[in-house]
C-alpha positions as CSV (number, residue, x, y, z in Angstrom):
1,X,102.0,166.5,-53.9
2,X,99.6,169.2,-52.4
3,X,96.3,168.4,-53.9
4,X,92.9,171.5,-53.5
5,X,91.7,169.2,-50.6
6,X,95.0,169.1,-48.4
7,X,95.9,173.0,-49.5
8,X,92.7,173.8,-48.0
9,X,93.0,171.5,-44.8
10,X,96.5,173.5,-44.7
11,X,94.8,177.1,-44.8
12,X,92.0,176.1,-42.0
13,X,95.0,174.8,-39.9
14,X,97.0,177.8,-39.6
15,X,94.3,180.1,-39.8
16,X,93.7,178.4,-36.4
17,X,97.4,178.8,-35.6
18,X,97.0,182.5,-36.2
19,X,93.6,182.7,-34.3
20,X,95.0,181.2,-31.0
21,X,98.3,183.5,-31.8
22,X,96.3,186.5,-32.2
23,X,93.9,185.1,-28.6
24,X,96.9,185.3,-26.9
25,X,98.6,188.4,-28.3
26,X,95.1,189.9,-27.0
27,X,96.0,189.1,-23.5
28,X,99.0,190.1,-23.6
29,X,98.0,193.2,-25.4
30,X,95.7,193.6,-22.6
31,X,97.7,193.8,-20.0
32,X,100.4,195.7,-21.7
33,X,97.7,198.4,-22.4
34,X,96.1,198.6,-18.6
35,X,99.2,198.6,-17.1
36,X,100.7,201.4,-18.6
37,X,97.3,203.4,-18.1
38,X,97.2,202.2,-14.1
39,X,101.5,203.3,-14.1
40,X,100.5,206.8,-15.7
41,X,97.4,207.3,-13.2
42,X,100.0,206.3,-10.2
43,X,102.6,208.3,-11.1
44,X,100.5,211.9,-11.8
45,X,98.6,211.3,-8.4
46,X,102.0,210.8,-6.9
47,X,103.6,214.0,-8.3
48,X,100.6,216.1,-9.1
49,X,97.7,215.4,-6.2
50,X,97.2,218.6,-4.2
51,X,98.1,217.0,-0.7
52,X,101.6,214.9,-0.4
53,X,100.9,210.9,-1.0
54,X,103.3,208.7,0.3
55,X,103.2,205.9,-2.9
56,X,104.2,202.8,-1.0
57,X,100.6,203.5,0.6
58,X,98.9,204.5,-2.7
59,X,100.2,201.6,-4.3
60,X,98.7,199.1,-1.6
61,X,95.5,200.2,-1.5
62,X,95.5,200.2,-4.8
63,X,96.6,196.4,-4.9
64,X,94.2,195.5,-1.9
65,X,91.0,196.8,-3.9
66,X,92.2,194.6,-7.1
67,X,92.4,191.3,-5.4
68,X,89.2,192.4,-3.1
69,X,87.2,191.7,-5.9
70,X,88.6,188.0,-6.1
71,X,88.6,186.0,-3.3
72,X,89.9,186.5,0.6
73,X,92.4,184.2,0.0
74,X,94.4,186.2,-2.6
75,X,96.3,188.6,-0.9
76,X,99.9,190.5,-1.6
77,X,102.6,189.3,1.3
78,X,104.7,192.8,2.3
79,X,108.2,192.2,3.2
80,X,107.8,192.8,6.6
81,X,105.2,189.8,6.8
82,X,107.9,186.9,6.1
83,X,107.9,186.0,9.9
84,X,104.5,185.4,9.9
85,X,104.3,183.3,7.0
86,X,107.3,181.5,8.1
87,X,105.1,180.7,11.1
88,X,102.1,179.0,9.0
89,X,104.2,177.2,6.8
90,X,107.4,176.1,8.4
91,X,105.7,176.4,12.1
92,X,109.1,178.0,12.8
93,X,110.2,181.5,13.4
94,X,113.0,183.6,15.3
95,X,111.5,185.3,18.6
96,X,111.8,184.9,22.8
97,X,108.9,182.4,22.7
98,X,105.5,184.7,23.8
99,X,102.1,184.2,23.4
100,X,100.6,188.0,23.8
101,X,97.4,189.1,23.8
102,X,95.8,192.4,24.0
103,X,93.0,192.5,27.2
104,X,91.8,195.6,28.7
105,X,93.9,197.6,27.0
106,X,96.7,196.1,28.3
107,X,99.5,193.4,26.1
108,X,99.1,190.8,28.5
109,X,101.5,187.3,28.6
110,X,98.7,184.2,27.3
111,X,101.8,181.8,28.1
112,X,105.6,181.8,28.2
113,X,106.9,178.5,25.2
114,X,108.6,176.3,27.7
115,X,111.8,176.0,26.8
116,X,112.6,179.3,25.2
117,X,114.4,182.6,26.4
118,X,111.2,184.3,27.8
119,X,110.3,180.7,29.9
120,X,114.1,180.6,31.2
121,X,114.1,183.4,32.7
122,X,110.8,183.6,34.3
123,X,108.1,185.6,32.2
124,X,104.8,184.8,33.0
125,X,101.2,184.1,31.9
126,X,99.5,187.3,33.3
127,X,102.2,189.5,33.3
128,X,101.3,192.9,31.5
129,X,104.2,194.0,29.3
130,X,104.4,197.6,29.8
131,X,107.7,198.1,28.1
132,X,109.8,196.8,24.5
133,X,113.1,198.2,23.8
134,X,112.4,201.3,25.8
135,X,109.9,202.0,24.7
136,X,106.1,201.9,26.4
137,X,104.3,199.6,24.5
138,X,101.0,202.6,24.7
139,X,103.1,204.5,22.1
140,X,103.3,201.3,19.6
141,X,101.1,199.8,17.0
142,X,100.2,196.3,16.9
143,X,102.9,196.0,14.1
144,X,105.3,197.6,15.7
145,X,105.2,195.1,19.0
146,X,105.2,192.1,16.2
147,X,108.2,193.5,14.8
148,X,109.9,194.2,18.0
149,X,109.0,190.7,19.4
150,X,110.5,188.8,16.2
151,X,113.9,189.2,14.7
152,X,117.7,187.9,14.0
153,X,118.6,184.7,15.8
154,X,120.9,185.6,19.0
155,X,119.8,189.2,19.2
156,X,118.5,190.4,22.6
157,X,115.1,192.2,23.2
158,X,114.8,194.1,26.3
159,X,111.0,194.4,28.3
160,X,109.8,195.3,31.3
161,X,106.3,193.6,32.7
162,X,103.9,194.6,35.4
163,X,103.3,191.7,37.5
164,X,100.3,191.8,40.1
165,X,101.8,191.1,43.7
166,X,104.8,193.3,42.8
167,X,105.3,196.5,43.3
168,X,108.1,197.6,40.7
169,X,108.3,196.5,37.2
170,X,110.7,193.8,36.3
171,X,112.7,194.0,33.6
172,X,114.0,191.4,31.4
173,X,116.9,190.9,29.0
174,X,115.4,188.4,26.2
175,X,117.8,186.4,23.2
176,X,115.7,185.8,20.3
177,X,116.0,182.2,18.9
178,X,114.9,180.0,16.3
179,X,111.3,178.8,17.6
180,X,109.4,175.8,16.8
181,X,105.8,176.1,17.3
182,X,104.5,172.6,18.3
183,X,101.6,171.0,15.7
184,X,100.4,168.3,18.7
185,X,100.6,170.2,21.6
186,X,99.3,167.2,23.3
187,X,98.9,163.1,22.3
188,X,97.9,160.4,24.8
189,X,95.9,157.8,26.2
190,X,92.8,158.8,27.4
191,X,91.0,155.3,27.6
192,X,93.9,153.1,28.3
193,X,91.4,150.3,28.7
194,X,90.3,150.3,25.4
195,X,93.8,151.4,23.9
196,X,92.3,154.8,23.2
197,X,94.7,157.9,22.4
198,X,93.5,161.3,21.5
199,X,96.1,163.7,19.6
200,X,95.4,167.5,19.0
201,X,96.9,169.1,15.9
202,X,96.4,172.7,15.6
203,X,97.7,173.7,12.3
204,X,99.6,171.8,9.2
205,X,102.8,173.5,9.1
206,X,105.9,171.6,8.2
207,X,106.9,168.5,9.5
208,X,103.5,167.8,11.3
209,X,102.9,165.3,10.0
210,X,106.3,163.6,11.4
211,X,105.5,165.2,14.8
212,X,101.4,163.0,14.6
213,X,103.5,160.0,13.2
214,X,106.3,159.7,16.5
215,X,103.7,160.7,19.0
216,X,101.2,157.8,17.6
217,X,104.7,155.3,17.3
218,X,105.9,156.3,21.2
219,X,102.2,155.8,22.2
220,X,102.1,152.1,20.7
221,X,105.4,151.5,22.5
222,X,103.6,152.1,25.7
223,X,100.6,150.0,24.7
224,X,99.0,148.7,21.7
225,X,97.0,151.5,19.8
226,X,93.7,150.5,19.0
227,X,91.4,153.7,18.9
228,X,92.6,157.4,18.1
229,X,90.5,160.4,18.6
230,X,92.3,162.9,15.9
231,X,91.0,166.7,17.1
232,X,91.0,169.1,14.4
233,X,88.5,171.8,16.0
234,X,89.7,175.1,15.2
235,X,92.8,173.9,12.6
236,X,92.7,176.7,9.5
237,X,94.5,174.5,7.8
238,X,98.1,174.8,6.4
239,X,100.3,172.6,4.0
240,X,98.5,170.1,1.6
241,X,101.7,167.8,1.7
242,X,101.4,167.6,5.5
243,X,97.8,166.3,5.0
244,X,98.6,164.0,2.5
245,X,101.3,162.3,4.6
246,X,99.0,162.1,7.8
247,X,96.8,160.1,5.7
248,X,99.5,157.7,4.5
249,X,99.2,156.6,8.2
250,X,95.8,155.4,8.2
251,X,95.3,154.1,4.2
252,X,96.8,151.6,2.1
253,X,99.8,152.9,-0.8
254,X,98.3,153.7,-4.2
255,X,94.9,155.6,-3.2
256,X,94.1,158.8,-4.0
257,X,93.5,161.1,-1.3
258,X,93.0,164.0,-2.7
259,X,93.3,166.2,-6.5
260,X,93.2,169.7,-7.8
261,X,92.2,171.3,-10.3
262,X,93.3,174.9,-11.9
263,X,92.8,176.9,-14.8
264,X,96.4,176.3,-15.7
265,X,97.8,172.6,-16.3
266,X,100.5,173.5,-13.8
267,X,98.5,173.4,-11.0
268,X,96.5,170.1,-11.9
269,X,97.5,167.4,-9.3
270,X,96.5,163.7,-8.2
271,X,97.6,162.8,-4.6
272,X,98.1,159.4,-4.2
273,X,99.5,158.0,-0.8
274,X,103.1,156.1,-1.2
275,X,103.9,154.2,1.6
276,X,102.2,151.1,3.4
277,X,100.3,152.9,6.7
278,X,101.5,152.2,10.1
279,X,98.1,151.5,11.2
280,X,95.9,150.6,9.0
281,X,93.9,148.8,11.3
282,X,93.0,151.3,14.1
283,X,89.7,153.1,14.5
284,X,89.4,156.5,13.6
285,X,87.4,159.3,15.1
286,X,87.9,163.0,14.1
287,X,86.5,165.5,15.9
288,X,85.5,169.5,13.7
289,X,83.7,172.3,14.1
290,X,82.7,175.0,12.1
291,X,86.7,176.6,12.8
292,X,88.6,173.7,10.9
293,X,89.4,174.4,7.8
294,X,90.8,173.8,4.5
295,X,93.5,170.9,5.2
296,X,91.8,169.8,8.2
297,X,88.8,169.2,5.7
298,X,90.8,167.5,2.8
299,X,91.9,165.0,6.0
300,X,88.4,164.7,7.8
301,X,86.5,164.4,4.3
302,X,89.1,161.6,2.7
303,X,88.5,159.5,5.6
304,X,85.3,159.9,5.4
305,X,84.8,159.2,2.0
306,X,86.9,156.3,1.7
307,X,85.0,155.0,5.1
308,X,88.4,155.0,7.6
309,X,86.7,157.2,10.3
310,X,83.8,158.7,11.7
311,X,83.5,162.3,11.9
312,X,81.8,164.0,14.5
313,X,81.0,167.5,15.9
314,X,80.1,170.4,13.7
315,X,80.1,170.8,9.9
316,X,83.5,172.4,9.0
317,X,84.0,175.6,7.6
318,X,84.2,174.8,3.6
319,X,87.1,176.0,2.1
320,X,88.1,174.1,-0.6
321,X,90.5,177.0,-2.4
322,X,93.8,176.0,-3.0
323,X,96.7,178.6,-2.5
324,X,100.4,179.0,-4.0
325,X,103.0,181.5,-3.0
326,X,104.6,183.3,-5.4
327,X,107.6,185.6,-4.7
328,X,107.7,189.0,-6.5
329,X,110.1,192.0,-6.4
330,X,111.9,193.5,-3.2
331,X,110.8,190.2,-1.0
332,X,107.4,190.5,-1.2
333,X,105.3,187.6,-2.5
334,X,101.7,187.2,-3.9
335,X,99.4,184.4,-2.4
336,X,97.3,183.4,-5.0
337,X,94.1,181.2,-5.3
338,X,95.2,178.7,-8.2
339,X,92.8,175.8,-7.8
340,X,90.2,173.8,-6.1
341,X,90.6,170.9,-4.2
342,X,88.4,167.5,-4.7
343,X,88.5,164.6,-2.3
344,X,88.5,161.1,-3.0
345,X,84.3,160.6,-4.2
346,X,84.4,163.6,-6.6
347,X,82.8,166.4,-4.0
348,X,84.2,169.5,-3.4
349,X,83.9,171.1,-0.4
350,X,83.4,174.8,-1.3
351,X,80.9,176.6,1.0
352,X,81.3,180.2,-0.8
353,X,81.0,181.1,-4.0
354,X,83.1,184.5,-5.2
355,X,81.8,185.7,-8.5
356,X,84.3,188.8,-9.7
357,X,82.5,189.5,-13.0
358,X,79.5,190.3,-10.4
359,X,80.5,193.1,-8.3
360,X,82.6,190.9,-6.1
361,X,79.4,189.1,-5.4
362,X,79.6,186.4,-2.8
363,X,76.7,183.7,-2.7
364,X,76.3,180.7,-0.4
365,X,75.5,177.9,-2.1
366,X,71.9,176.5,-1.5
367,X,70.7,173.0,-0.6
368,X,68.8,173.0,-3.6
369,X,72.4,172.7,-6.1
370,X,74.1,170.7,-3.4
371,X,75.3,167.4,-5.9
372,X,75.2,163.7,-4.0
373,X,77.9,161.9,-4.1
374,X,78.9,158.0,-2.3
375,X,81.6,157.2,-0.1
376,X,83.6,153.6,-0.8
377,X,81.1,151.5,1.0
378,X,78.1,153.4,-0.4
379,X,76.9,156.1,2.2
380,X,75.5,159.7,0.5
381,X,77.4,162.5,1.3
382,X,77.2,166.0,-0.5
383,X,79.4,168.9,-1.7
384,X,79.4,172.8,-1.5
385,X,79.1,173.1,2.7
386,X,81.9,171.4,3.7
387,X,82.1,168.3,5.5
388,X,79.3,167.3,7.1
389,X,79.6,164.9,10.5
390,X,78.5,161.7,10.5
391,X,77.8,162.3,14.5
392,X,76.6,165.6,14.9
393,X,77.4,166.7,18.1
394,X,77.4,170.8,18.3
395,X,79.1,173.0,21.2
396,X,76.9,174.6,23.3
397,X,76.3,177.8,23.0
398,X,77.8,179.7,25.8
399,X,74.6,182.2,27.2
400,X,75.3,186.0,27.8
401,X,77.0,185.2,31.4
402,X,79.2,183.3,30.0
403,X,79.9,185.8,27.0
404,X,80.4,188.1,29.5
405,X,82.8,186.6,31.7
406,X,84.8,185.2,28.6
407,X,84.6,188.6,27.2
408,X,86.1,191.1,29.7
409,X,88.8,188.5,30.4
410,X,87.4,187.9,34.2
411,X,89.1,184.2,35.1
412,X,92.5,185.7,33.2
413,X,93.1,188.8,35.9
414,X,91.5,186.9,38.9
415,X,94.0,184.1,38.3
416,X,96.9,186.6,38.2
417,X,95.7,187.7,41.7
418,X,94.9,184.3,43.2
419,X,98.6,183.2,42.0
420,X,100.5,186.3,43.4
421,X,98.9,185.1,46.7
422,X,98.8,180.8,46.4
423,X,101.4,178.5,45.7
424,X,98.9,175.8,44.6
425,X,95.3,174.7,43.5
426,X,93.6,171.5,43.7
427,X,89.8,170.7,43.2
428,X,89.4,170.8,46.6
429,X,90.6,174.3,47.0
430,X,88.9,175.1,44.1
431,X,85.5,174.7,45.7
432,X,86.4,175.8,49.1
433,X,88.5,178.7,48.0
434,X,88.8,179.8,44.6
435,X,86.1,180.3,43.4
436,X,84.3,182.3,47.0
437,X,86.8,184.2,46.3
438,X,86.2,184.5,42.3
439,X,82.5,185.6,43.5
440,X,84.2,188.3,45.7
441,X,86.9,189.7,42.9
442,X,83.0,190.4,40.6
443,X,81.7,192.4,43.5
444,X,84.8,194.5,43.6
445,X,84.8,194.9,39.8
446,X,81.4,196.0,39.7
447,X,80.4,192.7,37.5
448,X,77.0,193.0,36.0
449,X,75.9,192.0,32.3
450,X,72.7,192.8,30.3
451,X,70.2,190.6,29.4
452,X,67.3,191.4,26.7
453,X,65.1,191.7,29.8
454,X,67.5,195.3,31.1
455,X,67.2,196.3,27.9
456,X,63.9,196.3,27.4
457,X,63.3,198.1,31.0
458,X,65.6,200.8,30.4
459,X,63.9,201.7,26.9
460,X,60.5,201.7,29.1
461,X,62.1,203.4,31.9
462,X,63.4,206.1,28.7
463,X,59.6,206.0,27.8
464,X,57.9,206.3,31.4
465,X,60.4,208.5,33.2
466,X,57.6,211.2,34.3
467,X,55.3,208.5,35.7
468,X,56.4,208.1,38.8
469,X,54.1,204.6,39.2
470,X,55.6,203.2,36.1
471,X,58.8,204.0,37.1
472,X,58.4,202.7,40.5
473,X,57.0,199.1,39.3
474,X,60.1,198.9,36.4
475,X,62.0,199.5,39.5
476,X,60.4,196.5,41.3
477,X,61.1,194.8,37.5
478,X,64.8,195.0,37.5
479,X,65.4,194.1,41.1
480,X,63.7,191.2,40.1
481,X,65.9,190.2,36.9
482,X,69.4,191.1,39.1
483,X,67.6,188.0,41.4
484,X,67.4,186.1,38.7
485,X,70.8,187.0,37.1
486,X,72.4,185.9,40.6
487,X,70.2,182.9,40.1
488,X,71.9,182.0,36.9
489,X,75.3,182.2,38.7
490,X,74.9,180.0,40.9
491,X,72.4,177.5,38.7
492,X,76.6,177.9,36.2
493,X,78.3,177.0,39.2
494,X,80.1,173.7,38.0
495,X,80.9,175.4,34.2
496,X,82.3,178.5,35.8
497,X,84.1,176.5,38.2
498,X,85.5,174.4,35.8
499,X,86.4,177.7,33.6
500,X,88.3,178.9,36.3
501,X,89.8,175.5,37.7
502,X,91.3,175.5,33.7
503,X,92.6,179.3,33.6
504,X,93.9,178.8,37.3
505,X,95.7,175.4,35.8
506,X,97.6,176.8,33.3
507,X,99.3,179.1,35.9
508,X,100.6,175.8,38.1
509,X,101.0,173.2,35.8
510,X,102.2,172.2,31.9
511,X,99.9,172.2,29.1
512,X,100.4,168.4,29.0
513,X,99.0,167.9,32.2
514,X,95.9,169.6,32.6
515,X,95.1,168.0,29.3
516,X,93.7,165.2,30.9
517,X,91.4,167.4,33.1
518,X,89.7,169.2,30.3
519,X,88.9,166.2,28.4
520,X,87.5,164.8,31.1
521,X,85.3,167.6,30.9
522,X,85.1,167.8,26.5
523,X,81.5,167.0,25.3
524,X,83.0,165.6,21.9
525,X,85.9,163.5,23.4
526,X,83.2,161.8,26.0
527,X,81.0,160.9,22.7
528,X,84.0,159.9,20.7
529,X,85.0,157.5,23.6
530,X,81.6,155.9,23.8
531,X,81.4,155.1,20.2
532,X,85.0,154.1,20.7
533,X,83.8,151.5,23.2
534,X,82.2,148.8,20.8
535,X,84.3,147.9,18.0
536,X,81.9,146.3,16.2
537,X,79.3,149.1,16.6
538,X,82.0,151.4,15.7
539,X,82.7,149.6,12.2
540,X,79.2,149.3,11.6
541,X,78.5,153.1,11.4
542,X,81.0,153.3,8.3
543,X,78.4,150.7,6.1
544,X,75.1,151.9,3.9
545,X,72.4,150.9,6.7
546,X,69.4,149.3,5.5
């Protein structure tokens, strides 16, 4: 029997039913309603605009400028772009195995995989490739070189290189194969002593996380593991999954690692680790700068929050976005921001906040509203920068020499002469011969770099050209600063040496082994070995001090 009292509870409850009905009719509605006004608008400007429009062009930009306003992260994936996605989220593609660079206007070999059909049949780091399919690579675009480079499994790309030392080009027939781009370029003991290995992982594509786990398990075959240095410095980041199952290494089954958050259910997630960790019991260091990023944050901030490892270097770059691919018509595929990421004490580690209902504002967020949270043993840490170190321990800022020499590619074409003409390097020959002769090649090319002091003489100089006693003492001034410049060269002597000991390196040796020699030589590593040193010192840095 419906009494007044339940007839009106039944009115309230589906005028409630018809309020979230008509809410979401509204959306709908909405988007109904601007679409066919953005079609119409598309369609006269492609028919009726008073120059020709190509619409697949129109149509881009006008896609570009909608997801501008959202985040960076939310972009629209063209067709011809599969490759490359394939490449951060499989780490696997179908090429010859080059690493190209563009450097003085030329498309220079960084490094041939080893390996791979470009390796096998002797490309070069330093050759310039002057030639793709017949064509010369000064007539292609960027895109056009990345689409000549990739392609079908088993079908042939034809180059030609200029190689320093040789008079004609060489030409190269080149079968594109199914490429796997290593995660951990490199994993070893670097403090056997002490049972100390240091691992590199450079992005978290797919199956990384098996490539860290059998590097870590052949290491402890050799010897017992009983420190691991874990460099993430300049990792963007990659696959979630990957990160998740790095962690199960380190931390007991049943802890959660990670969870995000979206404005849909769908894309609410806890991440719990399954398995019992292979070693739960080693000490952890990871190493980050301001370059790692987004997965390499979720792993260095749950380990730090759950007290597994210290972290030490710069404060990371704060992304804590989350990203899903979704395909759309004629293989393209949007890549969309659809949640936030929050590791195990609560934070998030955000540093940017996009605001599109404020003209695409974008706002750092200020100490002031930075929230504290507690790691599992206590210690504060904070959200909305990233992930702080617990050792801070910065890079050095390389001076305007060393910009310079970095800059204009100097070590890169001095090595492709000293190889055309050695067999070899050593240290030895480094000091006695390389680098004398380095000195030399920076006469011949004219080297010179400004400092604030050249630029302040030439504006005087500019100021004071008709006095002739003014102009006589600035010259007297900059004679003086080039002293001083050739000062600084020699006072860089060991860094540059060591710059160019690394470039000539790659040219004689594996990647594997000159490893060793530029850890040696790593600010971080050396830090991360001394705190390595004292176990019990170690442990103690991951408890609330006093």
């Amino acid at each position: 029997m419906i009494t007044k009292k339940s007839f009106a509870g039944l009115i309230i409850l589906v005028s409630a039913f018809v309020f979230i009905a008509a809410s979401k009719y509204d959306v709908f509605f909405e988007i109904k309603k601007n679409f066919t006004i953005f079609s119409d608008v598309f369609t006269e400007v492609s028919l009726r605009y008073v120059d020709e429009v190509e619409p697949g062009q129109l149509m881009t930009t006008g896609i570009d400028a909608m997801l501008e306003m959202l985040d960076p992260y939310t972009v629209l994936i063209p067709e011809d772009r599969n490759q490359e996605m394939d490449i951060i989220t499989k780490g696997k593609y179908a090429g010859v195995g080059l690493e190209i660079s563009l450097q003085r206007g030329e498309i220079v070999v960084i490094a041939a995989i080893e390996g791979y059909s470009a390796d096998k049949k002797g490309v070069k780091t330093g050759d310039s490739i002057i030639e793709i399919a017949g064509i010369p690579t000064s007539e292609l675009s960027d895109n056009d070189i990345e689409a000549q480079l990739y392609g079908e499994p088993g079908s042939v790309l034809n180059i030609k290189v200029k190689r320093f030392g040789v008079t004609e080009p060489i030409s190269f027939s080149l079968e594109r194969e199914r490429i796997d781009v290593k995660s951990v370029p490199f994993a070893g003991f670097i403090d056997p002593k002490n049972g100390t290995v240091y691992l590199q992982l450079l992005q978290f594509s797919q199956n990384c996380a098996i490539e860290v786990r059998d590097a870590l398990v052949e290491l402890n075959k050799q010897q017992k593991i009983t420190n691991i240095i874990f460099d993430v410095r300049n990792n963007p980041g990659g696959l979630l999954d990957e990160a998740v199952s790095i962690l199960e290494l380190f931390l007991p089954a049943g802890i959660e690692v990670v969870r995000i958050k979206g404005r849909l259910l769908d894309n609410n997630q806890v991440f719990l680790t399954r398995v019992a960790p292979i070693f739960p019991d080693v000490n952890l260091i990871v190493l980050q700068n301001e370059g790692s990023a987004s997965a390499s944050e979720i792993l260095a901030g749950a380990l730090q929050d759950l007290d597994r490892a210290l972290i030490v270097g710069e404060r990371s770059f704060g992304k804590g976005l989350v990203q899903t691919i979704r395909p759309i018509s004629y293989n393209n595929a949007l890549k969309i921001t659809s949640s936030r990421y929050f590791i195990p004490s609560g934070r998030s580690i955000q540093s940017l906040k996009y605001s599109h209902l404020e003209r695409n504002e974008v706002s750092r967020i200020p100490d002031s509203l930075r929230q504290k949270f507690t790691t599992k043993n206590g210690r504060t840490v904070y959200d909305g920068t990233g992930i702080d170190p617990d050792v801070i321990l910065e890079d050095k800022n390389p001076d305007l020499l060393e910009i310079a020499l970095l800059k204009d590619s100097h070590y890169f074409f001095f090595a492709n002469e000293y190889v055309a003409k050695n067999d070899t390097i050593t240290e030895k020959s480094l000091k006695s011969k390389a680098f004398p002769e380095f000195k030399d090649y920076l006469k011949k090319q004219n080297f010179t770099y400004k400092t604030n002091s050249d630029r302040n003489i030439e504006e005087l100089m500019q100021q004071y050209d008709s006095n002739q006693d003014i102009t006589l003492l600035l010259d007297h001034l900059k004679s003086k600063v080039e002293d001083v410049k050739i000062a600084r060269f020699d006072s860089l002597s060991n860094y540059i040496e060591s710059q160019l000991f690394v470039e000539l390196l790659t040219r004689y040796t594996e990647k594997k082994d000159f490893y060793p020699y530029m850890l040696k030589r790593d600010s971080l590593t050396r830090k991360a070995i001394t705190l390595l040193a004292d176990s019990k010192s170690f442990r103690s840095k991951l408890q609330v001090s006093n």
